[in-house]
C-alpha positions as CSV (number, residue, x, y, z in Angstrom):
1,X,0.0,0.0,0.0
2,X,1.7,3.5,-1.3
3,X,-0.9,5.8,0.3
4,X,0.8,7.3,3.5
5,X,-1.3,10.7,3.2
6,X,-4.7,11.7,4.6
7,X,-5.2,14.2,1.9
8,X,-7.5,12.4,-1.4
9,X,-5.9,13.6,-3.6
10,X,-2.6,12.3,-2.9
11,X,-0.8,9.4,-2.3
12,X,1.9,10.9,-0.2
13,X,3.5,14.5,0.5
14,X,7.2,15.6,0.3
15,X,8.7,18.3,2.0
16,X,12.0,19.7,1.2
17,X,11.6,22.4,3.4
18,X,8.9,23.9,5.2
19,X,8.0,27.6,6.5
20,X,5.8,30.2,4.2
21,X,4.2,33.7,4.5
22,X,0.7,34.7,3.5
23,X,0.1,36.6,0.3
24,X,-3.6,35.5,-1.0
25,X,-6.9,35.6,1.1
26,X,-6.8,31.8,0.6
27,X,-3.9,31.8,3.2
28,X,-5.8,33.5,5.9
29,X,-6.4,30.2,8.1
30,X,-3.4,28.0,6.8
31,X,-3.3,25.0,8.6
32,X,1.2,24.5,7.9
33,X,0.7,28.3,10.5
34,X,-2.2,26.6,13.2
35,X,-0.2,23.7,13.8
36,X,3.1,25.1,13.4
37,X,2.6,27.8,16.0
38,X,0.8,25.1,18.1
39,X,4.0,23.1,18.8
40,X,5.7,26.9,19.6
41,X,8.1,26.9,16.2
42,X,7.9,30.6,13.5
43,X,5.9,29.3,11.0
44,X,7.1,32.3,8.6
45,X,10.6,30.4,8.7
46,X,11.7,28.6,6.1
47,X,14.2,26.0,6.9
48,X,15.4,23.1,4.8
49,X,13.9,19.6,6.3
50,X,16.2,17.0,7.5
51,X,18.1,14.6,5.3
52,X,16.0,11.8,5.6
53,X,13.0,13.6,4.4
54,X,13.9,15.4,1.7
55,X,15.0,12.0,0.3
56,X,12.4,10.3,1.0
57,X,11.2,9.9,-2.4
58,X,13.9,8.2,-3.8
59,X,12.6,5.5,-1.1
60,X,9.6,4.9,-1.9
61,X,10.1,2.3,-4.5
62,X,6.6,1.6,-5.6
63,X,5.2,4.7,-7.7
64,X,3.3,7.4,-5.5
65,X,1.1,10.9,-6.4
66,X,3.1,12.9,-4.2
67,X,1.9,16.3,-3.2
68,X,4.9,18.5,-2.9
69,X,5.9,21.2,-0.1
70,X,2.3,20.7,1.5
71,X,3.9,23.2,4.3
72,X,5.5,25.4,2.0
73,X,5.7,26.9,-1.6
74,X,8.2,25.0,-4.1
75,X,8.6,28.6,-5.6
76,X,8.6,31.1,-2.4
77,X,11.6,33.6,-3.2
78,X,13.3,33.5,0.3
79,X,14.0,29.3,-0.1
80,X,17.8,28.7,-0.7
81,X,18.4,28.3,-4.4
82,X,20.2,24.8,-3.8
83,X,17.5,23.6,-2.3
84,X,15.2,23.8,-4.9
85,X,18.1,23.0,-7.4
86,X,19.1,19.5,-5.2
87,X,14.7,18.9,-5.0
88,X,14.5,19.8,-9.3
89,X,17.4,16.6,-9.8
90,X,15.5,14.5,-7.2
91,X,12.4,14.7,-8.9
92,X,13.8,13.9,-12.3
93,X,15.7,11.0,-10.6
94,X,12.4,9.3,-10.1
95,X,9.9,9.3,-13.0
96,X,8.7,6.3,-11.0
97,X,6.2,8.9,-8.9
98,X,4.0,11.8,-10.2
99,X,5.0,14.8,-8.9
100,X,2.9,17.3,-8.1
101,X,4.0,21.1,-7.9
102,X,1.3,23.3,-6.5
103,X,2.1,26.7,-6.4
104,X,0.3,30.7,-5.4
105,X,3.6,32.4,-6.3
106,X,3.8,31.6,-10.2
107,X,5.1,35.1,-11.1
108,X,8.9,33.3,-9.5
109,X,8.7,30.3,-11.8
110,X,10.6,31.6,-15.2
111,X,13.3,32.8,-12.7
112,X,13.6,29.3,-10.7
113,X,13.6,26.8,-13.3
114,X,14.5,26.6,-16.7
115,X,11.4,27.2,-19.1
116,X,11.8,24.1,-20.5
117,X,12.3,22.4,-17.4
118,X,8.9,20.4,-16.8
119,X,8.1,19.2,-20.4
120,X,11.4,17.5,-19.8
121,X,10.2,16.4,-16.5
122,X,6.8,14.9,-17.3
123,X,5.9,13.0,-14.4
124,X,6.2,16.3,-12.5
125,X,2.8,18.6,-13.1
126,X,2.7,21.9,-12.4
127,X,-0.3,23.4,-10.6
128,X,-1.5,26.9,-8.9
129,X,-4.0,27.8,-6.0
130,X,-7.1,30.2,-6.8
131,X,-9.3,30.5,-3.9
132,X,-11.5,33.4,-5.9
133,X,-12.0,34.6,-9.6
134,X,-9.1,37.0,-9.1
135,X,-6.6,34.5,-8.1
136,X,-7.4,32.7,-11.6
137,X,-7.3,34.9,-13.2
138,X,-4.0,36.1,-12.0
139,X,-2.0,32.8,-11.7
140,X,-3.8,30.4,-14.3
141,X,-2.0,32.4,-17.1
142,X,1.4,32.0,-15.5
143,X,1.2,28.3,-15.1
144,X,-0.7,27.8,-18.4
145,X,2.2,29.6,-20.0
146,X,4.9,26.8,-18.9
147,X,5.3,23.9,-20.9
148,X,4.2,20.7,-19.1
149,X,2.7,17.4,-19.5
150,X,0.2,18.1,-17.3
151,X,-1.3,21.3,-15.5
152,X,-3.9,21.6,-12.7
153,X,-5.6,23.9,-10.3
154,X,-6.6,23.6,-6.3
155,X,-9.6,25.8,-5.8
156,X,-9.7,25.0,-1.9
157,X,-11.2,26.8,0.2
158,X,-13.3,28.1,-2.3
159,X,-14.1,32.1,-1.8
160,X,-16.1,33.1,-4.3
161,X,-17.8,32.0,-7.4
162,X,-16.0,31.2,-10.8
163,X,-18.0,31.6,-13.6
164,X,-15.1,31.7,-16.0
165,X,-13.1,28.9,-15.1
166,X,-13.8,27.3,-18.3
167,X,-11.9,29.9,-20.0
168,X,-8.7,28.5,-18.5
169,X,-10.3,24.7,-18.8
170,X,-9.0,23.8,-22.3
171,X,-5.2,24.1,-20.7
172,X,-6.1,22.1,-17.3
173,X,-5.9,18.4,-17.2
174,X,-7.2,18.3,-13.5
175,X,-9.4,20.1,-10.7
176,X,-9.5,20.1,-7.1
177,X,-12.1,21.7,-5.3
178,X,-12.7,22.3,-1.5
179,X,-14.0,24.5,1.5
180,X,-12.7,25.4,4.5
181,X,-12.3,23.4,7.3
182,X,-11.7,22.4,11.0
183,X,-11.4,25.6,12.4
184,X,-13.7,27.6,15.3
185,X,-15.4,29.9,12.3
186,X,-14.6,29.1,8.6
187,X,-15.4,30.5,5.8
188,X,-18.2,29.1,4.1
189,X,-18.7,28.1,0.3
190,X,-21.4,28.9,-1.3
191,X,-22.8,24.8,-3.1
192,X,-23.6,26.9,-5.9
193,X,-19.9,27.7,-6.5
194,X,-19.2,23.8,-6.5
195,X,-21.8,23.6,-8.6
196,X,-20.6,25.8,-11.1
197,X,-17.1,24.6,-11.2
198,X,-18.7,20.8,-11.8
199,X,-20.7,21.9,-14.3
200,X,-17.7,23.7,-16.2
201,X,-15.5,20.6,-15.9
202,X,-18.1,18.3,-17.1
203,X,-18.7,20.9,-20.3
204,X,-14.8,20.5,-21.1
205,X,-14.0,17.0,-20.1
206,X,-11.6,17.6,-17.1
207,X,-11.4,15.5,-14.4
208,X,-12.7,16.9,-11.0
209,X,-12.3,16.3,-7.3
210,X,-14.1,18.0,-5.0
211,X,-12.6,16.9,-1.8
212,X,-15.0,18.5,1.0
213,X,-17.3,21.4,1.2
214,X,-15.7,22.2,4.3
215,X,-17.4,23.4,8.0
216,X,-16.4,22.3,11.6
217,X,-17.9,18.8,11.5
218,X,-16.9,16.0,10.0
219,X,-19.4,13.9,7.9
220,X,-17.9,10.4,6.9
221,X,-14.6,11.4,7.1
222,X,-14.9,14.5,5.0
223,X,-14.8,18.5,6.6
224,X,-18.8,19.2,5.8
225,X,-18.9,15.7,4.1
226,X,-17.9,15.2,0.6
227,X,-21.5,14.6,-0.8
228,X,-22.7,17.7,-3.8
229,X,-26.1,17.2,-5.4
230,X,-26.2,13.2,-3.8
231,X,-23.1,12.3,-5.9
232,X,-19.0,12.1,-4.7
233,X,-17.0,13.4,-7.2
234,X,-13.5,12.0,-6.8
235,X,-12.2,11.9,-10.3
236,X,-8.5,11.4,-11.4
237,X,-6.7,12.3,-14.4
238,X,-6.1,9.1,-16.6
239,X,-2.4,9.8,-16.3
240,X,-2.6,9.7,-12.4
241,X,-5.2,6.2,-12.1
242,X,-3.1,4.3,-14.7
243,X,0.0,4.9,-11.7
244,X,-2.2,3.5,-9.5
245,X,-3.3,0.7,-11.3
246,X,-0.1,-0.4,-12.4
247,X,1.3,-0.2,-8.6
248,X,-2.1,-1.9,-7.0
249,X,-1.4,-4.5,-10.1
250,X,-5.7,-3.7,-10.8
């Protein structure tokens, strides 16, 4: 079993370093800061993690979805340019996994890795954040812009409606919706948002996982449960099941 992560969407996560600031509304109640300042540590710094995680990876022997820098931002300007050079060769070490780069600071990628970089690379997909229309439209055009196999977009917690997602849908091959979540007074997502978004993907043909609509309860497992309209919607790109399959042996 390759699964190590609570998170749906993911098989595992990989942290090279951890430590970020705030620079979207969507960061507002970041859990990395809550827990973080929990156990007394800054969570504004941004220190490399220890040896034996940031190799992890090259570990894990059976292929994995991995989820990387869960508590941090691959592409956050104050991260020591080795490190992210030393994490780059890692990930092309092991086309084994599917890497996945998610990313609300896409303005820093031409200046971080080569342009080429991930269409060489394609088992790593590069992905941005947009909790609102404005944060689409402001990042979907810088990652849409890089060359890669595949490209993908987290719309957790959702923040406002998106009734031109599908303008960007034609260069996404995945999306990941969500509310907020398992905190005293979250911000709530309007089901007609979800709604949208579902009915966008399903007009384009890209895949879409809505992974909670988000609240202070728990409903089977899910923040808010996971249910819209009756249904689940937990879709993966083909790319990303046929990993699975071929690792489960299904």
């Amino acid at each position: 079993m390759a699964k190590i992560s609570a998170i749906e969407w993911t098989d595992a996560t990989w942290n090279p370093w951890i430590g970020c600031n705030k620079v979207s509304p969507g960061c507002k109640n970041c859990y990395m800061f809550r827990d973080r300042a929990r156990f007394g540590h800054d969570p504004t710094e941004i220190r490399m993690t220890a040896k034996k995680t940031f190799t992890s990876p090259l570990r894990w022997k059976e292929g994995r979805i991995v989820f990387v820098c869960s508590w941090s931002d691959f592409f956050h300007p104050r991260v020591n340019p080795a490190w992210r050079q030393m994490a780059l060769e890692l990930m092309a070490d092991c086309p084994h996994h599917i890497f996945l780069v998610l990313t609300k600071r896409p303005e820093y990628i031409s200046q971080m890795v080569p342009f080429d970089w991930f269409e060489r690379n394609p088992h790593v997909w590069l992905g941005f954040s947009a909790e609102n229309a404005e944060m689409l439209n402001l990042r979907a055009p810088l990652v849409c812009g890089v060359p890669a196999a595949g490209h993908f977009v987290s719309i957790e917690p959702m923040l406002g409606a998106m009734p031109k997602l599908y303008e960007w849908l034609p260069f996404l091959q995945w999306c990941i919706t969500g509310g907020e979540s398992d905190l005293s007074n979250p911000r709530p997502s309007n089901p007609d948002w979800f709604r949208s978004v579902r009915d966008q993907c399903y007009e384009y043909g890209v895949p879409l996982h809505h992974k909670q609509n988000g609240g202070r309860k728990k409903i089977d497992g899910a923040w808010g449960g996971r249910l819209l309209d009756g249904q689940i919607l937990d879709a993966f790109p083909p790319e990303l099941l046929a990993l699975r399959e071929a690792r489960d042996g299904a």
